[in-house]
Every structure is written in structure tokens, then in C-alpha cells.
C-alpha positions, 0 to 999 in steps of 0.5 A: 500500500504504501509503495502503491501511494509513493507511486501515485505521489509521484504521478501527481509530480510529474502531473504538476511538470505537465506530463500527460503521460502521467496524468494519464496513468493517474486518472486510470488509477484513481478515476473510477474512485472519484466516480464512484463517490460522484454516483454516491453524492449525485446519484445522476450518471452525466451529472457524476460523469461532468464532476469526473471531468473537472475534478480531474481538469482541477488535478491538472491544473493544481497537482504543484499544489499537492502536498504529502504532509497534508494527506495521502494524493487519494485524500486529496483528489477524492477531497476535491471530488467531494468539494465539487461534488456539494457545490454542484449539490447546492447548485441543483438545490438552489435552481430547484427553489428558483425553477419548479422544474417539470419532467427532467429526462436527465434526472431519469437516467438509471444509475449503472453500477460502476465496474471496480477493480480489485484494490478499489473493491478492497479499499471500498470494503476496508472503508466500510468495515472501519466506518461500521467501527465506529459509534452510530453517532460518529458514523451518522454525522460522517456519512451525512456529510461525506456522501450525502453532502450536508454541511455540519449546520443542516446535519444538526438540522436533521439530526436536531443536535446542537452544532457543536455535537456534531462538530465534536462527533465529525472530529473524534469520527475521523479521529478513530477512522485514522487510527483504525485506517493507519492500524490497517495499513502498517 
């Protein structure tokens, strides 16, 4: 695992001199990732398909701005993922107050299951088994904001808990999921 992560770095490194060989390579590693976590947030196959596309034309642009101290490169690309993720969430939430939007043939596409590979299944399954690790509590408020895409605020909306009960329940969950992960990993 750890040399498999040492290569992606640098992939991102030759990314950020502009190699597109390696952007090449560092897509087919971690694109079906990135899409995955796309279909889960968006649940419409173009609308995760268009979110493939600028995270990774965001990749391209700031892979300089990688760096290892802050987290593995998956982190960071799978961070950008979800970032634009919840802003496209926002966006569609906010023209739907604006519009009252009628039949949308877009919005009736089926969500085809996406072919993983082996090392994606067993990151998938790795991930599951340490967020069912986790206090209900901790893995609530995780799932709500990581795939449903809900800032802290409508998660103690929804959950009607105090903001700062979430806060604390969010930290001490990605807490535990580091150590459980880091445990994992050695």
C-alpha cells in the first residue's frame, strides 16, 4: 500500500511538470474512485460523469499544489471530488427553489453500477468495515456529510443536535477512522 501511494505521489509530480503521460496513468488509477463517490453524492450518471471531468481538469491544473504532509494524493483528489461534488449539490438545490422544474429526462437516467477493480473493491470494503467501527453517532454525522453532502449546520438540522455535537462527533469520527485506517495499513 504504501509503495502503491509513493507511486501515485509521484504521478501527481510529474502531473504538476505537465506530463500527460502521467496524468494519464493517474486518472486510470484513481478515476473510477472519484466516480464512484460522484454516483454516491449525485446519484445522476452525466451529472457524476461532468464532476469526473473537472475534478480531474482541477488535478491538472493544481497537482504543484499537492502536498504529502497534508494527506495521502487519494485524500486529496477524492477531497476535491467531494468539494465539487456539494457545490454542484447546492447548485441543483438552489435552481430547484428558483425553477419548479417539470419532467427532467436527465434526472431519469438509471444509475449503472460502476465496474471496480480489485484494490478499489478492497479499499471500498476496508472503508466500510472501519466506518461500521465506529459509534452510530460518529458514523451518522460522517456519512451525512461525506456522501450525502450536508454541511455540519443542516446535519444538526436533521439530526436536531446542537452544532457543536456534531462538530465534536465529525472530529473524534475521523479521529478513530485514522487510527483504525493507519492500524490497517502498517
Amino acid at each position: 500500500m504504501i509503495a502503491e501511494s509513493a507511486s501515485v505521489i509521484y504521478l501527481i509530480q510529474q502531473v504538476a511538470r505537465q506530463d500527460r503521460e502521467a496524468f494519464g496513468q493517474l486518472y486510470d488509477r484513481c478515476s473510477s474512485l472519484v466516480f464512484t463517490l460522484a454516483m454516491r453524492m449525485l446519484k445522476i450518471r452525466s451529472d457524476a460523469e461532468d464532476l469526473l471531468q473537472e475534478v480531474f481538469v482541477q488535478v491538472w491544473r493544481q497537482a504543484g499544489n499537492y502536498s504529502e504532509e497534508r494527506g495521502s494524493p487519494e485524500a486529496w483528489i477524492m477531497n476535491i471530488a467531494r468539494s465539487r461534488a456539494i457545490d454542484k449539490i447546492r447548485s441543483i438545490r438552489r435552481m430547484e427553489k428558483s425553477f419548479a422544474l417539470t419532467d427532467d429526462p436527465a434526472r431519469a437516467e438509471s444509475s449503472s453500477t460502476v465496474e471496480s477493480s480489485a484494490a478499489q473493491s478492497e479499499v471500498r470494503i476496508t472503508m466500510n468495515s472501519a466506518l461500521a467501527n465506529l459509534p452510530e453517532s460518529q458514523r451518522r454525522v460522517l456519512e451525512l456529510a461525506y456522501f450525502d453532502g450536508l454541511t455540519q449546520t443542516e446535519i444538526a438540522e436533521r439530526l436536531a443536535e446542537p452544532l457543536g455535537t456534531v462538530k465534536t462527533r465529525m472530529r473524534s469520527g475521523i479521529q478513530r477512522l485514522r487510527e483504525i485506517l493507519g492500524t490497517r495499513g502498517a
